[in-house]
TORKE-349085 format. One record per residue (C-alpha): residue number from 1; x, y, z. Coordinates in steps of 0.25 Angstrom, whole numbers. Example, Ala and Ser with C-alpha at 12.3 -4.5 7.8 and 13.67 -1.06 7.14 Angstrom:
nr  east  north  up
1  49  -18  31
2  55  -4  29
! end
This chain:
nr  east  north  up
1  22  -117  -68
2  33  -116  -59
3  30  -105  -47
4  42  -102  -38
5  34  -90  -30
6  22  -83  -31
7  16  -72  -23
8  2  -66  -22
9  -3  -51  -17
10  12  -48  -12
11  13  -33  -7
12  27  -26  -6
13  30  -12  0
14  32  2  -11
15  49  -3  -10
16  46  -16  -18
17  55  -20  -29
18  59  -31  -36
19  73  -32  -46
20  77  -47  -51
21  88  -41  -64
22  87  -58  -66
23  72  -60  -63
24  67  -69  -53
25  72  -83  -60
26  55  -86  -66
27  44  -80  -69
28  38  -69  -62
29  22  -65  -63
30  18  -54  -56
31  5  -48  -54
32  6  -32  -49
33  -6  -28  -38
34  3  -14  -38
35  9  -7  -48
36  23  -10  -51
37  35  -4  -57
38  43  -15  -67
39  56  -12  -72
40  59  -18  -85
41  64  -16  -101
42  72  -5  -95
43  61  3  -89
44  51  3  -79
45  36  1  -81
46  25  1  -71
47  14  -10  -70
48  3  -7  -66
49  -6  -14  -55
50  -12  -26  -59
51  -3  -29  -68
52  6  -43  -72
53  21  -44  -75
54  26  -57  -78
55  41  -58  -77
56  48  -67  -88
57  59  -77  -80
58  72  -71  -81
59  66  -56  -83
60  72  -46  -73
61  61  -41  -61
62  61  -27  -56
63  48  -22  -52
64  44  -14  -42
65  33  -6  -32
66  29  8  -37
67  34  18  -29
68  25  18  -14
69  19  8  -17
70  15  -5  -13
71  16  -16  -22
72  9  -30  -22
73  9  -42  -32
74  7  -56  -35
75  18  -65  -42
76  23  -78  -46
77  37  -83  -49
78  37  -94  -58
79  42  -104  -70
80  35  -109  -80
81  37  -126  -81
82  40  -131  -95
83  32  -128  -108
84  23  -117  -98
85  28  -105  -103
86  24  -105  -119
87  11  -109  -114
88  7  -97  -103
89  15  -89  -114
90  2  -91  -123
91  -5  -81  -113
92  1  -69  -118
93  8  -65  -104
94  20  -56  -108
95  33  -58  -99
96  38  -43  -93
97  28  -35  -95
98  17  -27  -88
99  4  -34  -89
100  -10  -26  -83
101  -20  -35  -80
102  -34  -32  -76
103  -35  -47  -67
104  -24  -48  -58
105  -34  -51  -45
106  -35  -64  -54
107  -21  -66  -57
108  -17  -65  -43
109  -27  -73  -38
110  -21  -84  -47
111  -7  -80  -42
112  -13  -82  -28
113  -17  -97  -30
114  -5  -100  -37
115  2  -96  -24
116  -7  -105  -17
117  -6  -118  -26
118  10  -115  -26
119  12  -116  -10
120  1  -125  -10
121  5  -140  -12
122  -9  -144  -22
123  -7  -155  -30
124  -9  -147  -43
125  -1  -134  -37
126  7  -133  -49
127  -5  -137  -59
128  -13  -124  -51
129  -2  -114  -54
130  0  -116  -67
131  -13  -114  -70
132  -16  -102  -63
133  -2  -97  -69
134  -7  -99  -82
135  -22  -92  -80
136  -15  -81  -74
137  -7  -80  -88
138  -20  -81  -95
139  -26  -70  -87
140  -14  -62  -90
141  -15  -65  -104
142  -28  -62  -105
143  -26  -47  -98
144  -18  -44  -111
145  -27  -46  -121
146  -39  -37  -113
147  -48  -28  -124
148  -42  -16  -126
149  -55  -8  -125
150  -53  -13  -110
151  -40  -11  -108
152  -43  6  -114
153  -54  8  -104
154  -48  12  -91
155  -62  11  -84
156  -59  -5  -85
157  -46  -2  -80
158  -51  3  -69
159  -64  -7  -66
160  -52  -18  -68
161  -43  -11  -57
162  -56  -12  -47
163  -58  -25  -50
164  -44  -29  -47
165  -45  -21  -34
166  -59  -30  -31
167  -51  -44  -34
168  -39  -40  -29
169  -45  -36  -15
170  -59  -40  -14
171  -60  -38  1
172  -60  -22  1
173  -72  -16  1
174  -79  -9  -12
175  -91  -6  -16
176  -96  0  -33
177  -97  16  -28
178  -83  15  -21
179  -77  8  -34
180  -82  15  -45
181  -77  27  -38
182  -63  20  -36
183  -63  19  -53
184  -70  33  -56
185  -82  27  -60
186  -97  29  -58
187  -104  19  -50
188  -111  15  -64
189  -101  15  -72
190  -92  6  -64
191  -102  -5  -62
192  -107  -4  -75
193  -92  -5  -81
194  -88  -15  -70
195  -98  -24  -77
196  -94  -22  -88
197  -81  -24  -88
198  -82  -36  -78
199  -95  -43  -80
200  -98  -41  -66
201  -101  -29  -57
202  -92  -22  -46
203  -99  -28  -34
204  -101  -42  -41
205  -84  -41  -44
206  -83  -36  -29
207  -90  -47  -24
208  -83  -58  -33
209  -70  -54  -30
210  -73  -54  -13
211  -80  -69  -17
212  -66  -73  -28
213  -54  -68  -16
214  -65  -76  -5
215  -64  -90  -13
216  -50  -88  -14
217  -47  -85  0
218  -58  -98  3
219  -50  -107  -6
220  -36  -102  -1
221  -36  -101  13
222  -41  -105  26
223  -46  -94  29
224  -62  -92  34
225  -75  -89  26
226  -77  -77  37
227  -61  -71  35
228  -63  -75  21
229  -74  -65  19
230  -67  -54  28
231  -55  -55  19
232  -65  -55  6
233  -69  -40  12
234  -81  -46  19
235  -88  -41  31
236  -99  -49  31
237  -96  -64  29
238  -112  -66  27
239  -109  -57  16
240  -97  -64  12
241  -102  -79  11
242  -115  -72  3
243  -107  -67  -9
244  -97  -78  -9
245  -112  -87  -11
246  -116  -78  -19
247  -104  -80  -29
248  -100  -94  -27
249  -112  -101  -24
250  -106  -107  -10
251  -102  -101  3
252  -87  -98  6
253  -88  -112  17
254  -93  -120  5
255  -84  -112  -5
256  -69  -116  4
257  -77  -131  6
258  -79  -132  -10
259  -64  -128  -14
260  -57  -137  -4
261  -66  -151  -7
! end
């Protein structure tokens, strides 16, 4: 896998716009935080947010911010290095075409660490990229094959949309009453269909995601436990280093030590 530029949690201003008649000269896999307007088969169509819209190479790109709006997305330019393309073909992923997807705070968090790996000089850099280029496909591929009794029930759609808001910014502050209310839900019936639908509850989702974006950040930067757990939403750094114990068996010193020997 070849990657000539990737980008992760850009933002542009409401007069965004992209128009390449020729494409961009590779391929181009965007994953849409905002809702965006695409302009192709001789129409427009809008995609929702949380969506994914892979450009085949040579394609023309024109796509653009909805009206006052902001819009904000991750993305990667790349190339496919000989005999790769039948094999991520096998995932399913349709070239120029909308794509929902009910896990794109795991998608970008892949295209987060292939941005890291690909302005990083690791020995296995390229190795790394590739395979989290290839999970992502599989992640995508999977997201087209969801039940369809799920896919009907608007109340997952909407349990989904929360759960993308808590990995996609665990550091604001929530708590159940505020979020059921947020989806039109009883405070029952969300944490009852929460756990359903997930395996988890709400507050043990919450909790997760704060722990999931604090690993990263310890991995990733050099940054300090203290700011860490400020950036994580944290008030409390006692609080903090409990949950993260709590979830991964070590403190977040111990964690940062672990990753780097």
């Amino acid at each position: 896998m070849i990657i000539h530029n990737v980008g992760y949690h850009h933002s542009h201003d409401a007069d965004f716009f992209i128009d390449r008649p020729s494409g961009s000269g590779d391929y181009l896999l965007l994953l849409l935080r905002t809702a965006t307007i695409f302009t192709f088969r001789g129409g427009e169509q809008i995609a929702p947010e949380n969506s994914v819209f892979l450009y085949r190479k040579g394609t023309p790109q024109q796509y653009r911010t909805l009206p006052k709006s902001m819009f904000s997305n991750d993305w990667i330019h790349f190339d496919f290095e000989l005999g790769e393309e039948p094999r991520f073909a096998t995932y399913g992923v349709p070239y120029d075409t909308i794509i929902p997807i009910d896990n794109l705070h795991f998608l970008s968090f892949c295209v987060k660490a292939i941005a890291y790996e690909h302005y990083s000089q690791n020995l296995y850099r390229r190795n790394s990229i590739t395979n989290f280029m290839e999970l992502m496909f599989a992640k995508i591929g999977e997201s087209l094959h969801q039940p369809e009794s799920e896919a009907r029930d608007t109340r997952y759609e909407m349990l989904c949309t929360i759960r993308h808001k808590i990995y996609s910014r665990p550091y604001e502050w929530r708590n159940v009453e505020s979020t059921a209310h947020e989806v039109r839900m009883s405070v029952s019936s969300f944490q009852h269909l929460y756990k359903k639908y997930f395996g988890t509850t709400f507050l043990q989702d919450y909790i997760d995601s704060r722990v999931a974006y604090a690993e990263m950040l310890l991995t990733t930067t050099n940054l300090s436990s203290a700011e860490i757990a400020g950036l994580c939403g944290y008030h409390s750094y006692a609080h903090f280093e409990r949950q993260f114990h709590k979830k991964t068996g070590i403190s977040p010193k111990a964690y940062r030590l672990q990753k780097k020997s």
